[in-house]
TIMI-72885 format. One record per atom (N, C-alpha, C): z, x, y. Coordinates in pm, whole numbers, padded with zeros to 5 digits, always signed. Each point is the difference from the previous one (the first is absolute). Example, Ala and Ser with C-alpha at 12.3 -4.5 7.8 and 13.67 -1.06 7.14 Angstrom:
+00780+01319-00569
+00000-00089+00119
+00000+00090+00120
-00072-00035+00105
+00006+00082+00119
+00073-00077+00109
This chain:
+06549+20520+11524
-00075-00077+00100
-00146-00011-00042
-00075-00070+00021
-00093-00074-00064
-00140-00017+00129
-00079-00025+00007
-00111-00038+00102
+00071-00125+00072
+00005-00084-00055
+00075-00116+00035
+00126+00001+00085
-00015+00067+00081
+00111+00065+00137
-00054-00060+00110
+00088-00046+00058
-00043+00020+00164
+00076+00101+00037
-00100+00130+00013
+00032+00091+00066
-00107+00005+00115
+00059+00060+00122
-00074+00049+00095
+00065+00090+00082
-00130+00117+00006
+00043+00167-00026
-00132+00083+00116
+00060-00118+00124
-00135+00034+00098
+00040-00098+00110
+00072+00091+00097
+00092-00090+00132
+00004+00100+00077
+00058-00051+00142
-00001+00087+00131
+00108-00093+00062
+00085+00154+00069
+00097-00067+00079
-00002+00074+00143
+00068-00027+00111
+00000+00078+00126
+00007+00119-00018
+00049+00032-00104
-00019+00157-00021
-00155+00098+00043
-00039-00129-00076
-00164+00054+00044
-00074-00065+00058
-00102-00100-00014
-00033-00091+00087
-00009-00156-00019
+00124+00013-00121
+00014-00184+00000
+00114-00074+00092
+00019-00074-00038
+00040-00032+00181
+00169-00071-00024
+00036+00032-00188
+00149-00063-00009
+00046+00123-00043
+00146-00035-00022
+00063+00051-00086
+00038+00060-00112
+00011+00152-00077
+00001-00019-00102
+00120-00103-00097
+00095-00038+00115
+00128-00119-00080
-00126-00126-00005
-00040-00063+00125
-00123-00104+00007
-00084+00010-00079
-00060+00115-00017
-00076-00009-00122
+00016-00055-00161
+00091+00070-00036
+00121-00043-00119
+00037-00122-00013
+00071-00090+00103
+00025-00139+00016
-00149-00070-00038
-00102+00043+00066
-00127-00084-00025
-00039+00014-00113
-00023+00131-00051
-00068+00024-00172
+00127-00075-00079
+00146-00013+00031
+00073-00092-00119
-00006-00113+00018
-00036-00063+00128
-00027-00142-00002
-00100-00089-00049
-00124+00147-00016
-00153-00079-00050
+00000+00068-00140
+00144-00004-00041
-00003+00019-00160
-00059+00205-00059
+00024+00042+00061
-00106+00153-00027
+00167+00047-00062
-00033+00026-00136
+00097+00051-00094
+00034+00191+00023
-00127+00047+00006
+00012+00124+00040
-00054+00028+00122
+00026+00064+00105
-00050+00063+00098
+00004+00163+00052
-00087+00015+00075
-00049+00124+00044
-00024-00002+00191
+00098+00078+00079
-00047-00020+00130
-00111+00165-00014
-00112-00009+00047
-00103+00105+00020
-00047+00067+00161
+00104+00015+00049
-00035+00030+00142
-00095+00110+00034
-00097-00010+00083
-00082+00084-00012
+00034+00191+00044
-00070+00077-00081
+00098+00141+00032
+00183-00010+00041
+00036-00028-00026
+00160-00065+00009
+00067-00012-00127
+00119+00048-00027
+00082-00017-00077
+00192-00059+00103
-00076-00002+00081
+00142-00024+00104
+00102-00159-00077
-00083-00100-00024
+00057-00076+00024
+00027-00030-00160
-00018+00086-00106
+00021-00013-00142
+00181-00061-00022
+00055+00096+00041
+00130-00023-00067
+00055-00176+00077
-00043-00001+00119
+00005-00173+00062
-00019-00080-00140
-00128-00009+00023
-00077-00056-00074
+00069-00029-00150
+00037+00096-00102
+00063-00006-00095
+00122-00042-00015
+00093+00025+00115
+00110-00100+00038
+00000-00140-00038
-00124-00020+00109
-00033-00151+00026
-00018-00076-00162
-00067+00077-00054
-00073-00084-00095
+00128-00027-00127
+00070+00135+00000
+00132-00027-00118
+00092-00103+00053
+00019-00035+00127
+00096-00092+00038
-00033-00122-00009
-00173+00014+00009
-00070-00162-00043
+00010-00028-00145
+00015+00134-00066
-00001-00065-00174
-00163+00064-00070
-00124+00073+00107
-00094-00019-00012
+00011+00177-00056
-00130+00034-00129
-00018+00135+00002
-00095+00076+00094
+00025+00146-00006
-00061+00077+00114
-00050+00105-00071
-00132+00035+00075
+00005+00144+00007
-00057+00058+00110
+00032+00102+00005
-00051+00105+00104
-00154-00075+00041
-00073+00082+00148
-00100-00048+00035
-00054+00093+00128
-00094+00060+00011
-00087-00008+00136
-00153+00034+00004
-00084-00037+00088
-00126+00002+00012
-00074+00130+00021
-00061+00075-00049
-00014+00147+00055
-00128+00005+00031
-00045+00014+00123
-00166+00000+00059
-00044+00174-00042
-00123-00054-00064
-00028+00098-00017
-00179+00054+00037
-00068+00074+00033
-00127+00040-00017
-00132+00007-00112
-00048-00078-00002
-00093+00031-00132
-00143-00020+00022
-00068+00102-00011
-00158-00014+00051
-00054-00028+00133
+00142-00018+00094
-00039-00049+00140
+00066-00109+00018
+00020-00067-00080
+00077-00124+00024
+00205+00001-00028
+00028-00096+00091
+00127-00032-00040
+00070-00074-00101
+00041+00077-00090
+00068-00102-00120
+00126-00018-00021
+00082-00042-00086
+00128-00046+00031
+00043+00032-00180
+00072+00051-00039
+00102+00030-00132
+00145-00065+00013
+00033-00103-00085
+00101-00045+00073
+00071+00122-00119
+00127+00044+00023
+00081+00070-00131
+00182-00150-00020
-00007+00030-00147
+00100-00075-00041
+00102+00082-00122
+00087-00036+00069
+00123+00008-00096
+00045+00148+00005
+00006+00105+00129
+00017+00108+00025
+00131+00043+00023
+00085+00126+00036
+00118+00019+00067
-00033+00005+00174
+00034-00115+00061
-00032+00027+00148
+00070+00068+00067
+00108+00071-00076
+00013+00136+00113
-00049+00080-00097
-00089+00021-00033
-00087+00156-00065
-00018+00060+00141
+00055+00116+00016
-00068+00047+00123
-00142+00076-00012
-00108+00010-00121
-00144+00047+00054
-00027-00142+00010
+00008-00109-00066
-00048-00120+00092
+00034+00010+00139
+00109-00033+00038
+00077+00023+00136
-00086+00057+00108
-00009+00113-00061
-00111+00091+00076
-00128-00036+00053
-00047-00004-00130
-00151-00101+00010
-00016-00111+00057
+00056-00056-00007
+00022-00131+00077
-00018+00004+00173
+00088+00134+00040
+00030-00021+00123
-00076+00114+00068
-00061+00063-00127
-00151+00056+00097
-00113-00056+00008
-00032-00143-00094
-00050-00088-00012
-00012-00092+00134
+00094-00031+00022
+00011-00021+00131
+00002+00015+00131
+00003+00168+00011
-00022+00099+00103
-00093-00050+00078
-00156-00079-00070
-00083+00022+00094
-00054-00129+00087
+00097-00088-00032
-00009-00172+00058
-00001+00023+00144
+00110+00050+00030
+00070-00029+00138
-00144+00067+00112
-00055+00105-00055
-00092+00066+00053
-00161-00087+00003
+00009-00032-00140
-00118-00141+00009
+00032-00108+00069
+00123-00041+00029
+00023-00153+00063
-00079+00090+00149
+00032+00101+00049
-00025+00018+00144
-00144-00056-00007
-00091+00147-00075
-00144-00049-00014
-00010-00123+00028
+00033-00075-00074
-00030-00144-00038
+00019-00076+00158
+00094+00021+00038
+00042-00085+00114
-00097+00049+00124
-00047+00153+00001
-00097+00040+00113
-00124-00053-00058
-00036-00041-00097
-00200-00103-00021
+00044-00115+00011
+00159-00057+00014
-00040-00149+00065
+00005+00000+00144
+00085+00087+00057
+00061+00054+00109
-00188-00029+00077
-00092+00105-00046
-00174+00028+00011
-00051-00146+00019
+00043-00085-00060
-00039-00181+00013
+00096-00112+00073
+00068+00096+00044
+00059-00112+00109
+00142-00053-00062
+00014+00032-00092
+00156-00008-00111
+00101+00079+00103
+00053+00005+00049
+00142+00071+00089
+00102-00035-00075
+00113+00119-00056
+00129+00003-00048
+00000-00022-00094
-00104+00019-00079
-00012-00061-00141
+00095+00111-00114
+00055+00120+00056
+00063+00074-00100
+00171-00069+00052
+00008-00051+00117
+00183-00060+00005
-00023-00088-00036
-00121-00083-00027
-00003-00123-00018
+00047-00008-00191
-00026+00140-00083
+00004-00019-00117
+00101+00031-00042
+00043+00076+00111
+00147+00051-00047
+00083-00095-00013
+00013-00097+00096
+00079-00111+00007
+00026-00090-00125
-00112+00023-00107
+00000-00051-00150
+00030+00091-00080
-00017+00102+00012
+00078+00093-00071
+00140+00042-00016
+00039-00036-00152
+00140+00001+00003
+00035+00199-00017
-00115+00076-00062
+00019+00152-00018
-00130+00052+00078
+00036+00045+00125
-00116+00088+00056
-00073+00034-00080
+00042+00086-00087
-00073+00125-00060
-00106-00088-00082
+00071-00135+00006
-00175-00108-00139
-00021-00052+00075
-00074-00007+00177
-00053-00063+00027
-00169+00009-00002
-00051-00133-00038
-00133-00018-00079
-00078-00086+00050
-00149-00039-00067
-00052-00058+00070
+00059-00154+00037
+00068+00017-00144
+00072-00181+00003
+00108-00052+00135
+00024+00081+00019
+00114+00003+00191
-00077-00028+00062
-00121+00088+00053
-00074+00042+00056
-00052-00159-00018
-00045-00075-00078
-00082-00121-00048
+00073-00114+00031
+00178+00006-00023
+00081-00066+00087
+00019-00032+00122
-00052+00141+00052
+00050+00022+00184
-00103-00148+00037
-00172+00072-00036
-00145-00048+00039
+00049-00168-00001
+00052-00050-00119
-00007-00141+00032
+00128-00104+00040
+00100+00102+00046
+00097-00045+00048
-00049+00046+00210
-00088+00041+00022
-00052-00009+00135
-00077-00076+00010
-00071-00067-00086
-00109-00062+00003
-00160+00055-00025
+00034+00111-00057
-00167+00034+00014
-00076-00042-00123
+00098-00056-00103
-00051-00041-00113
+00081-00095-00059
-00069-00078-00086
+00095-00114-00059
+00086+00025-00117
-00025+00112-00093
+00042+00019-00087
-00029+00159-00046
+00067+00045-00076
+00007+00132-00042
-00094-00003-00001
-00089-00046-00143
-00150+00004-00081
-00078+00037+00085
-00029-00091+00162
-00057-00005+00103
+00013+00146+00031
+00077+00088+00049
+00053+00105+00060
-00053+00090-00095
+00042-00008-00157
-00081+00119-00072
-00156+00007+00021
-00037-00135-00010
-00182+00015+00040
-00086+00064+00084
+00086-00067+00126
-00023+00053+00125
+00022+00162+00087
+00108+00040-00065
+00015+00113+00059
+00061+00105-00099
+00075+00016-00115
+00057+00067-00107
-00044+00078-00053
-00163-00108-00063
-00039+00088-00097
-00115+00082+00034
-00086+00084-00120
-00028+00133+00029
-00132-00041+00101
-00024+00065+00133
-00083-00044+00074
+00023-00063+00157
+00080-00060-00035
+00076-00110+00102
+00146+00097+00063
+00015-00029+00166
+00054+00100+00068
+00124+00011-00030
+00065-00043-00085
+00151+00035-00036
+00022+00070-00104
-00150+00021-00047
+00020+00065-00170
+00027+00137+00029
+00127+00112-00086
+00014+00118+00009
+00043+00008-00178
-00156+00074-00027
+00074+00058-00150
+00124+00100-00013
+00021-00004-00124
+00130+00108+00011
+00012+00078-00180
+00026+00081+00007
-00031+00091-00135
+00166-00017-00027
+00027-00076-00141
+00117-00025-00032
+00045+00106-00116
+00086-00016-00104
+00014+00042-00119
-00129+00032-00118
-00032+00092-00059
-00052+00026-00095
+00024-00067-00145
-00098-00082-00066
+00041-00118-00110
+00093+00136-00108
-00024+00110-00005
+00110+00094-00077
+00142-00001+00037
-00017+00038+00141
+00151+00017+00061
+00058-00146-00042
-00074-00111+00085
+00097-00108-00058
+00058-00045-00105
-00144+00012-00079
+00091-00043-00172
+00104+00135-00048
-00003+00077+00025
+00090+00121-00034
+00103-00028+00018
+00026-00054+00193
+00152-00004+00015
+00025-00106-00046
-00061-00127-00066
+00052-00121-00067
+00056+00018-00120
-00101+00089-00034
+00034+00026-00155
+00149+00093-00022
+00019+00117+00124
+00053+00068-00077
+00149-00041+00079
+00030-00091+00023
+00091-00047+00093
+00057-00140-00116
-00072+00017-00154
+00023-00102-00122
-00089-00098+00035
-00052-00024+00096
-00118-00185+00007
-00103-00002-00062
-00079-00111+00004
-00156+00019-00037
-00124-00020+00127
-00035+00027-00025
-00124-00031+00119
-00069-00088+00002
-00062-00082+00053
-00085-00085+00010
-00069-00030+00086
-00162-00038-00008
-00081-00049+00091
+00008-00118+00064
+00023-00018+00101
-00004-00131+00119
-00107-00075-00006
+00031-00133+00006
-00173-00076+00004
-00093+00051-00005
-00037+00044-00136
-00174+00091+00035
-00082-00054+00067
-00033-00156-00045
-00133-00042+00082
+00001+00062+00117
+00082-00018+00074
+00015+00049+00153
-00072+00039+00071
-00027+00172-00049
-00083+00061+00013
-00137+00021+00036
-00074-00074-00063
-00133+00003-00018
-00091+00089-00048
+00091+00065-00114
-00072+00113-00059
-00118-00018-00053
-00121+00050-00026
-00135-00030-00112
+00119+00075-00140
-00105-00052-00125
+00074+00013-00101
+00069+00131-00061
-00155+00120+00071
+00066+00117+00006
+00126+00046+00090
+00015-00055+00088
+00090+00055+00064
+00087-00046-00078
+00068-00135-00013
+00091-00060-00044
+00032+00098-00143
-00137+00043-00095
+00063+00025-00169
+00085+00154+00104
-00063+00016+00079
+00046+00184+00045
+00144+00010+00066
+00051-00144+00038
+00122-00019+00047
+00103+00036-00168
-00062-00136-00049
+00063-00008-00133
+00004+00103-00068
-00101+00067-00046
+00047+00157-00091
+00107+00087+00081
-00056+00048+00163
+00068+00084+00021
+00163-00061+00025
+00013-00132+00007
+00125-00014+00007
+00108-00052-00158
-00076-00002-00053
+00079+00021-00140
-00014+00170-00075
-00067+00050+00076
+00002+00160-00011
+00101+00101+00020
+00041-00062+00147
+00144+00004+00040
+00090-00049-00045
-00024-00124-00085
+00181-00020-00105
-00051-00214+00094
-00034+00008+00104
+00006-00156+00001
+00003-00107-00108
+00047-00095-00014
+00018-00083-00132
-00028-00158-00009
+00056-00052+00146
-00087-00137+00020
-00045-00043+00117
-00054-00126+00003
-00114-00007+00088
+00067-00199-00004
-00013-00021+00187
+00012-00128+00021
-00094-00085-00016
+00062-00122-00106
-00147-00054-00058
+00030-00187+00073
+00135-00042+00026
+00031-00107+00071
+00052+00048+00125
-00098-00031+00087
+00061+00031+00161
-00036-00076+00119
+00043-00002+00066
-00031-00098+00129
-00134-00017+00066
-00015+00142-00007
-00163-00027+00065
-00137+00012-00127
+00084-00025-00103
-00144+00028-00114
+00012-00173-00032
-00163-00011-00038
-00084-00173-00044
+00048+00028-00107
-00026-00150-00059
+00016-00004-00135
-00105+00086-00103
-00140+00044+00071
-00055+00031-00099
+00008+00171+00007
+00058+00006+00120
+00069+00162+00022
+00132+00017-00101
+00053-00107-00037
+00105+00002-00084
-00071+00055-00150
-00088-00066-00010
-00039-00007-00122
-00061+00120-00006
-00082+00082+00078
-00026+00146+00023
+00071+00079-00056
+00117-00013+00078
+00082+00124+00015
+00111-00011-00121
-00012-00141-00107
+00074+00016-00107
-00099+00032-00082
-00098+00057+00016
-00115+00017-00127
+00036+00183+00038
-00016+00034+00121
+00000+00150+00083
+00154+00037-00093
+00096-00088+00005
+00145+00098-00039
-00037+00020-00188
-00078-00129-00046
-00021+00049-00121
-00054+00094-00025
-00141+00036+00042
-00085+00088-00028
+00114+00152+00065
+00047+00006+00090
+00021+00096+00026
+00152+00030-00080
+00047-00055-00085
+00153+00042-00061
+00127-00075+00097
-00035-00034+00133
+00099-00034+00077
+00068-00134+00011
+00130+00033+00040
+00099-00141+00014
+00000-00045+00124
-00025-00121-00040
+00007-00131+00116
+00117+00002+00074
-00082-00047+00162
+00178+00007+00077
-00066-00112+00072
+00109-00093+00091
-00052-00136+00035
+00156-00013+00150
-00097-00038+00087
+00097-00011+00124
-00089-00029+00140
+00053-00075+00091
-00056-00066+00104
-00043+00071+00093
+00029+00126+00040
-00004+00068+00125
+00027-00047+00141
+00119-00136-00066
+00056-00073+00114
+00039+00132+00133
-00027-00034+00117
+00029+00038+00132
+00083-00107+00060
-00049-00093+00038
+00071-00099+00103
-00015-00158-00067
+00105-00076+00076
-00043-00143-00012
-00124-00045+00081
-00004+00039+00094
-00108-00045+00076
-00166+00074+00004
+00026+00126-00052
-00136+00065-00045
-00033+00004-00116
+00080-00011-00134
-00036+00016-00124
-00067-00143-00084
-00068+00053-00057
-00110-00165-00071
+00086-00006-00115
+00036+00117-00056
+00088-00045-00110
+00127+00034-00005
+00098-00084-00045
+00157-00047-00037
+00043+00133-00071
+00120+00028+00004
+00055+00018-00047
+00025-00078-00117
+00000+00108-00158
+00002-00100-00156
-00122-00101+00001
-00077-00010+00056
-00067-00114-00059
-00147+00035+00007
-00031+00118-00097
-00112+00047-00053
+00001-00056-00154
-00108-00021-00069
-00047-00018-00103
+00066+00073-00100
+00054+00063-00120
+00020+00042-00154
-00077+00111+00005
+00056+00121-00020
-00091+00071-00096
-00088-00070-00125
-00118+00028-00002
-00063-00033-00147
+00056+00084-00120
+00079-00076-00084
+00062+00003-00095
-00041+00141-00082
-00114+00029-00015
-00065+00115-00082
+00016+00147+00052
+00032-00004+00109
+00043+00080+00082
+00156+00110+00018
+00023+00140+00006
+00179+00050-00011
+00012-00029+00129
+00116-00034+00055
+00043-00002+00120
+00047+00102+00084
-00002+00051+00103
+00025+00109+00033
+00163+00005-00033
+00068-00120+00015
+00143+00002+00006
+00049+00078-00175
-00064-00070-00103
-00004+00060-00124
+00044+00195-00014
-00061+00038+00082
-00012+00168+00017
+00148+00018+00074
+00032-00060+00072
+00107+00025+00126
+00137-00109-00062
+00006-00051-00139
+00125-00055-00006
+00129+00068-00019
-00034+00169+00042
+00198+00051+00001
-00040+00014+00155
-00080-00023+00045
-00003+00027+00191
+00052-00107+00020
+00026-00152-00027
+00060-00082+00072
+00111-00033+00001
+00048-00025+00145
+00119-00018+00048
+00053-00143-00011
């Protein structure tokens, strides 16, 4: 396999907080042509073996996938891991202490809108939540503009989500060690989620990068949904300098919330290893 893939290795299904199917999912990535795929549910490995079903009956390759939130410097970051055994049980584990502490933040969360005149805003998220245990701000961002208090998610993160604003409840996730550990030692590779994201200054960002190739991490998403083109061009200069392989995928969620498609991201730049390159006895 070659750069020249449509692969995309960065999706969400009800499992966590995207809003289809992992079979729906599958049908959509083979219809918009995506040769290899990856469902990445966030802290979740639930809906893997679906998912891999789906995709061999379409004809399409797979591998393993999920999003692992993790802690770094204060901020929330995201490792997606690929091409793992999803029943490893210390993943298993991790995963679902990973998750331990949502259900307890959704409350928070729902008593500072609850403080502004928001009422029911934690049944209101549940009701989008297909797994209690991942309910997030994105439900929570569902509920807000399916009552009307906002027109659109985006609207809802501005206004009340983020850090400052009465719905915001930080939460201390995974350690960038623990995560890449259980990726790694469960056979996957690790990888960084849309860096731009973040908003690291440069130190922070090189301090992400060492310490997470310190730990064994190996690539870094350089085509993704929410990165510009000239963030593209960043973060394929970042995988050079740093030894790491390119991984490329939409971080499709929904039809109706996601800006980008399913398959229909741009090419890896040719000069570039692909993350899939590292993981070709992982695919299914």
């Amino acid at each position: 396999m070659t750069s020249i893939l449509n692969a995309d290795l960065h999706c969400h299904s009800v499992v966590s907080d995207g809003t289809l199917t992992p079979e729906a999912l599958a049908e959509r990535a083979h219809r918009n042509g995506v040769e290899l795929w990856s469902l990445t549910d966030h802290d979740e490995v639930g809906g893997q073996h679906r998912a891999a079903a789906a995709a061999k009956a379409l004809g399409m390759k797979y591998l393993t996938g999920t999003e692992i939130s993790i802690t770094f410097i204060g901020k929330t970051v995201h490792i997606v891991g690929l091409g793992f055994d999803a029943d490893d049980p210390e993943l298993v584990a991790g995963l679902r202490q990973t998750r331990g502490g949502r259900y307890e933040r959704a409350v928070e969360m729902a008593e500072g809108l609850a403080r502004v005149g928001i009422a029911g805003a934690l049944e209101g998220a549940l009701q989008f939540a297909g797994n209690p245990e991942l309910v997030s701000r994105t439900h929570f961002a569902r509920f807000l503009v399916e009552s009307g208090v906002c027109k659109e998610t985006n609207e809802v993160f501005r206004k009340y989500l983020t850090e400052g604003k009465p719905g915001f409840v930080p939460h201390r996730w995974a350690s960038l060690k623990d995560a890449v550990g259980w990726i790694h030692r469960a056979g996957g590779i690790a990888v960084i989620a849309h860096p731009a994201r973040y908003g690291f200054s440069a130190n922070e960002e090189y301090a992400l990068f060492s310490e997470f190739i310190a730990h064994g991490g190996r690539g870094v998403e350089v085509i993704t949904g929410s990165h510009s083109a000239a963030e593209c061009i960043t973060y394929a200069q970042a995988a050079t300098e740093y030894g790491l392989a390119a991984s490329r995928g939409s971080d499709f969620h929904s039809p109706d919330e996601s800006h980008t498609e399913l398959g229909t991201l741009p090419y890896l730049p040719g000069h570039l290893t692909p993350v899939w390159e590292l993981l070709a006895e992982r695919v299914v």
